[in-house]
C-alpha positions in Angstrom: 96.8 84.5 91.1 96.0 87.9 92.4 98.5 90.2 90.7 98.6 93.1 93.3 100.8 96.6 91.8 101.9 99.6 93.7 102.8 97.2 96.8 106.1 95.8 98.1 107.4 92.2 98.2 110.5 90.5 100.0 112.5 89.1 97.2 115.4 88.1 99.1 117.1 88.0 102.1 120.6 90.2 102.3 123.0 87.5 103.2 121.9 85.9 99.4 122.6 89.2 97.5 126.3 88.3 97.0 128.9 88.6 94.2 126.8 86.4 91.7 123.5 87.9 90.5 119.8 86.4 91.8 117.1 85.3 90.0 113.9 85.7 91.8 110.0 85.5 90.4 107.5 87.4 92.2 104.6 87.0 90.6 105.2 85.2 88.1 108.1 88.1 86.6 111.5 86.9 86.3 113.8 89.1 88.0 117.8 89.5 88.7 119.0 91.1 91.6 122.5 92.0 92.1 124.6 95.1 94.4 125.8 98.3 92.4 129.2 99.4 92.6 128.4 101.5 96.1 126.8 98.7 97.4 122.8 99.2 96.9 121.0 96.4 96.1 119.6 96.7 92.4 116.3 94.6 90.7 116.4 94.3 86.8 113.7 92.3 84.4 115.8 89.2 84.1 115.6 89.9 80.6 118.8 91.4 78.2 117.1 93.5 75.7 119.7 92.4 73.3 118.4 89.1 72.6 116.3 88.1 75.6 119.2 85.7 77.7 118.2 85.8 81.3 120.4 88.1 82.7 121.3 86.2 85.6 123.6 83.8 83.5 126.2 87.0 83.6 128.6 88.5 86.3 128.7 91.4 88.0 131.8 93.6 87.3 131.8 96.8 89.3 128.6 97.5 90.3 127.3 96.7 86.5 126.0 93.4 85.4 127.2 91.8 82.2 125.3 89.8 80.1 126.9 86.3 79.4 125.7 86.2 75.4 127.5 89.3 74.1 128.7 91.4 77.1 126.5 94.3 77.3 126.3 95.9 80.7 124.1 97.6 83.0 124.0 99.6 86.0 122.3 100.1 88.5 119.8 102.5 86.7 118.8 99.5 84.1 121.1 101.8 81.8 123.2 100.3 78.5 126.5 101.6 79.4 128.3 99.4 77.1 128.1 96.7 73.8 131.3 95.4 73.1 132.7 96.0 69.8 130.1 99.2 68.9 132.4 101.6 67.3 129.6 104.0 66.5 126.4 104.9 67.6 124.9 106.0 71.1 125.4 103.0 73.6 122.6 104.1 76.1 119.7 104.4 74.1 116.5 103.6 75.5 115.7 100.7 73.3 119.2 99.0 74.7 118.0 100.0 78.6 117.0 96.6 81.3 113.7 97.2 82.7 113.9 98.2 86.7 112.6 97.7 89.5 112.7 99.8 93.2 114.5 98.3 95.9 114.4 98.5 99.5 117.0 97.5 102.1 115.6 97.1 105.5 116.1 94.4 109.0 118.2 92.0 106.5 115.4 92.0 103.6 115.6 93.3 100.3 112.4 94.2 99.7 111.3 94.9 95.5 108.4 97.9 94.8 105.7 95.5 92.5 105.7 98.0 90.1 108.7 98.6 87.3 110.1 101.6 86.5 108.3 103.8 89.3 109.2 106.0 92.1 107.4 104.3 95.1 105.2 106.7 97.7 105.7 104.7 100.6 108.1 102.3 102.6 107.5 98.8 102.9 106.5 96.9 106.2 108.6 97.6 108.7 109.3 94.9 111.6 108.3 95.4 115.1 110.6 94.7 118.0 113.8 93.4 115.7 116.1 95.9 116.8 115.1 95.8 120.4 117.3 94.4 122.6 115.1 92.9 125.1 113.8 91.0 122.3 115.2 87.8 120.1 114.3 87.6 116.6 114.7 84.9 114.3 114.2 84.4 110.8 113.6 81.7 108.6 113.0 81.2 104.4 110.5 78.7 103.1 108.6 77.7 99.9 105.3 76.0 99.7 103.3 74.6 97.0 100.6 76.6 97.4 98.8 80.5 97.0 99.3 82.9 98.7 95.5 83.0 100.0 95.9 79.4 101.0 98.9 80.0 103.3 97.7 82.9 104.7 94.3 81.3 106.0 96.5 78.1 107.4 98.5 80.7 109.0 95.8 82.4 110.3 93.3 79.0 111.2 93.3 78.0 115.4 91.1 75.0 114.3 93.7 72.9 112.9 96.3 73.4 115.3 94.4 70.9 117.5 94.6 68.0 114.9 97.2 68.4 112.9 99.5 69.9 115.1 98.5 68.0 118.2 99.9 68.0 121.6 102.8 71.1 119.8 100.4 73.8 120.1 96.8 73.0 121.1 95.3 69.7 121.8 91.8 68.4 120.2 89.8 67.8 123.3 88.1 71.2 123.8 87.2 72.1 127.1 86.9 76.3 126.8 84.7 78.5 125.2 86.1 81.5 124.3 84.7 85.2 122.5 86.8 85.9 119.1 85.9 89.7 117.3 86.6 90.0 114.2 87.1 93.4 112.1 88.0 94.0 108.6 89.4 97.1 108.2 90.2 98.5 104.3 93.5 97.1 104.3 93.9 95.0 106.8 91.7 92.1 108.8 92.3 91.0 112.5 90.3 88.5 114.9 90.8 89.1 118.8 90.5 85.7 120.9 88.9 86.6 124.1 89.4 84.8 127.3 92.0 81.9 126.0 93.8 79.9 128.3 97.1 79.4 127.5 97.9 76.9 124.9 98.2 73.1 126.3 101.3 72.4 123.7 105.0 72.9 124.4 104.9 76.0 122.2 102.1 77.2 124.9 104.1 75.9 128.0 107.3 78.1 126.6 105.2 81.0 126.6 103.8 81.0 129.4 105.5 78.5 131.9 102.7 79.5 134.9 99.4 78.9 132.7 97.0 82.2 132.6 94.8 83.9 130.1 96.4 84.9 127.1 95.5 87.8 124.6 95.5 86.0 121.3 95.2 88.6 118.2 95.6 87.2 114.4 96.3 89.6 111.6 96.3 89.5 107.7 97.7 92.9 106.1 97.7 93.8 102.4 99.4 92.3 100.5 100.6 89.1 101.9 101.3 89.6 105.5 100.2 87.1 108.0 100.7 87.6 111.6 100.3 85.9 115.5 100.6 87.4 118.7 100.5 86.2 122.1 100.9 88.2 124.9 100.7 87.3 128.3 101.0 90.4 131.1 104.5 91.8 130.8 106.7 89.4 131.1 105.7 87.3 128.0 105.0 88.2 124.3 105.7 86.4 121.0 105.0 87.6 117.4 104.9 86.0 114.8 105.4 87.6 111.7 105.0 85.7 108.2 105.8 87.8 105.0 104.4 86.3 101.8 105.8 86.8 98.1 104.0 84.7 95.7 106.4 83.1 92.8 103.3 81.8 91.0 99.7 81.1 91.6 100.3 77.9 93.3 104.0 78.8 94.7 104.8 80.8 97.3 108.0 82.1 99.9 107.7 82.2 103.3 109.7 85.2 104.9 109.4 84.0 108.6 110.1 86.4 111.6 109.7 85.6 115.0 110.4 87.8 117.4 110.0 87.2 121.8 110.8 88.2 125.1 109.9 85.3 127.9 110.1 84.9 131.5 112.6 82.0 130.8 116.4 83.4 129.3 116.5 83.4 125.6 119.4 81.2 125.5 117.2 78.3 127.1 114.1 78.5 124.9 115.9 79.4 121.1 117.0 75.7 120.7 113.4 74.5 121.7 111.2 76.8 119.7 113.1 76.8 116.6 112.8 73.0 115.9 108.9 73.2 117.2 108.5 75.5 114.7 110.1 74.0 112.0 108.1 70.9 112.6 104.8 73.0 112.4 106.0 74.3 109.3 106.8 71.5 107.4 103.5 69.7 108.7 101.5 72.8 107.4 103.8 72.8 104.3 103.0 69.3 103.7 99.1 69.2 104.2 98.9 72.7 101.9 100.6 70.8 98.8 98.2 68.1 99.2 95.3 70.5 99.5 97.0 72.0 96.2 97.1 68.6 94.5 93.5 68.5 95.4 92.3 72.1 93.5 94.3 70.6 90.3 92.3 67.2 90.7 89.2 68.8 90.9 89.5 71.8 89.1 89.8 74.5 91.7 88.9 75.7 95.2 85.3 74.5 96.3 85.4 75.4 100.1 82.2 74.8 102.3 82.9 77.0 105.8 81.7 78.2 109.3 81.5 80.9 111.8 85.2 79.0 112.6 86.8 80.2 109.5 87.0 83.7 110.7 89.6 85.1 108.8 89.8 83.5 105.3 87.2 84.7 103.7 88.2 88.3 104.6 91.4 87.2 103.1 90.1 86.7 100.1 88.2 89.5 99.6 90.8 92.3 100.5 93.5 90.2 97.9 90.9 90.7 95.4 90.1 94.3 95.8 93.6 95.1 96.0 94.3 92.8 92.3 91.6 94.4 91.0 92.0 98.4 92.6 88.5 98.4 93.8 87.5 100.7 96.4 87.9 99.5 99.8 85.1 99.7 102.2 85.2 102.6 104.4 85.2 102.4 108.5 85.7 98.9 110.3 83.4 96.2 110.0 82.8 94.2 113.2 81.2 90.9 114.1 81.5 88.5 117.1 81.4 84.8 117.7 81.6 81.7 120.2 84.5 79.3 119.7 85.7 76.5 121.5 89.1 75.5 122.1 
């Protein structure tokens, strides 16, 4: 797994932060999120420093959470602020502190800063078009067995729609030939489909009920942000916006937002594109654990690719400069290509 620090992750949605504490892994650290007495949502090393119980087994009682082994507390600042039964000696020293972790609130996320005890520079992502009322949004939580690098690139990849998504998005008979650019930029890597007529699938028909050329743009952003956008004139335009928070090197969440404005009234097209979309999923979900199974049968990822794999191997490459802090290359590095769809 590519541990990535200095970077923001979704850990949970808001509506899960209630009066129990969370546990959450990103990255393979176990953490416990719970609210603070004014409310702010609060990450901690789901570790007690007393005697290592996860600290999600506890409560939360006004704002601090109390360990369920021998009642210490802690607030919001990770600081001891009381042991039970201590008569003397300093409560709050150091030593008796939970490890934290920054938080962000923001568009029903709480985001966690990948880095403990630091202030953080910048924001996280922020999500286009979700307060915007002549937009719907909707969001959805998944898990998959697999990387983060592998959902990214299924995310990302118009050559399987056609098979294994047949006759909901694309269908396989291939009739158009179409221009895709590709650029990687330091931190971020986008391909451009030129000249696409507007998906054959029922997802495609939604869009764009009158046919027409589409402009098709796929985007991966550091550190595990996958995103698809179809616009067509004014009228229509869909984004898809997947954010990624890997558990473990072969688990990840899926923080879905989908946002849209159609010709056709939101309140007709929600109940169709939300189960289309939840069918996609699950197929992707399905053939990524198998493709999992697959690495741990024959000890890893041996990939044989094309000129049609535009974006994964950019993938790759950016998740692994920013694991390992190496430089990223300067300007925007451009290439074109034929593809037919």
């Amino acid at each position: 797994m590519h541990v990535i620090s200095d970077t923001w992750f979704i850990a949970a949605q808001s509506s899960a932060l209630r009066a129990k504490p969370l546990a959450v892994t990103i990255q393979g650290r176990p953490l416990v999120l719970f609210r603070s007495a004014s409310g702010q949502a609060t990450a901690l090393t789901d570790r007690c420093p007393h005697r290592n119980v996860p600290l999600s087994m506890g409560v939360v009682r006004n704002g601090e959470l109390e360990c369920a082994y021998h009642g210490w507390r802690f607030d919001s600042a990770g600081t001891c602020v009381a042991v039970p039964g201590l008569v003397d000696g300093t409560v709050s020293l150091k030593s008796r502190c939970a490890e934290t972790w920054a938080t962000h609130e923001a568009d029903g996320f709480v985001w966690v800063h990948s880095t403990p005890s630091v202030v953080p520079i910048a924001p996280p992502y922020v999500f286009s078009h979700v307060n915007d009322p002549a937009y719907t949004t909707v969001r959805r939580r998944f898990e998959v067995e697999a990387s983060v690098h592998s959902v990214v690139e299924n995310t990302l990849d118009v050559p399987h729609t056609a098979f294994l998504h047949g006759g909901l998005f694309r269908k396989a008979e291939k009739k158009n030939v179409i221009e895709v650019v590709v650029r990687r930029h330091p931190t971020f890597a986008e391909a451009e489909f030129i000249g696409e007529p507007r998906p054959t699938g029922l997802i495609g028909r939604l869009l764009a009920p009158r046919g027409g050329v589409v402009e098709h743009t796929d985007r991966f952003l550091l550190p595990s942000i996958a995103q698809v956008e179809y616009r067509l004139g004014e009228a229509s335009h869909l984004l898809s916006t997947s954010v990624l928070t890997p558990i473990s090197a072969t688990r990840t969440v899926v923080y879905a937002v989908v946002t849209f404005r159609l010709p056709l009234p939101a309140w007709l097209v929600k109940p169709f594109v939300m189960p289309v979309a939840q069918r996609i999923f699950s197929q992707d979900a399905a053939v990524l654990s198998r493709q999992a199974e697959q690495f741990e049968r024959f000890g890893g990822e041996k990939f044989t690719s094309t000129e049609l794999d535009v974006l994964g191997p950019y993938v790759a490459k950016l998740l692994k400069q920013a694991a390992s802090k190496e430089p990223a290359p300067e300007g925007v590095h451009e290439h074109r290509l034929k593809m037919k769809v």
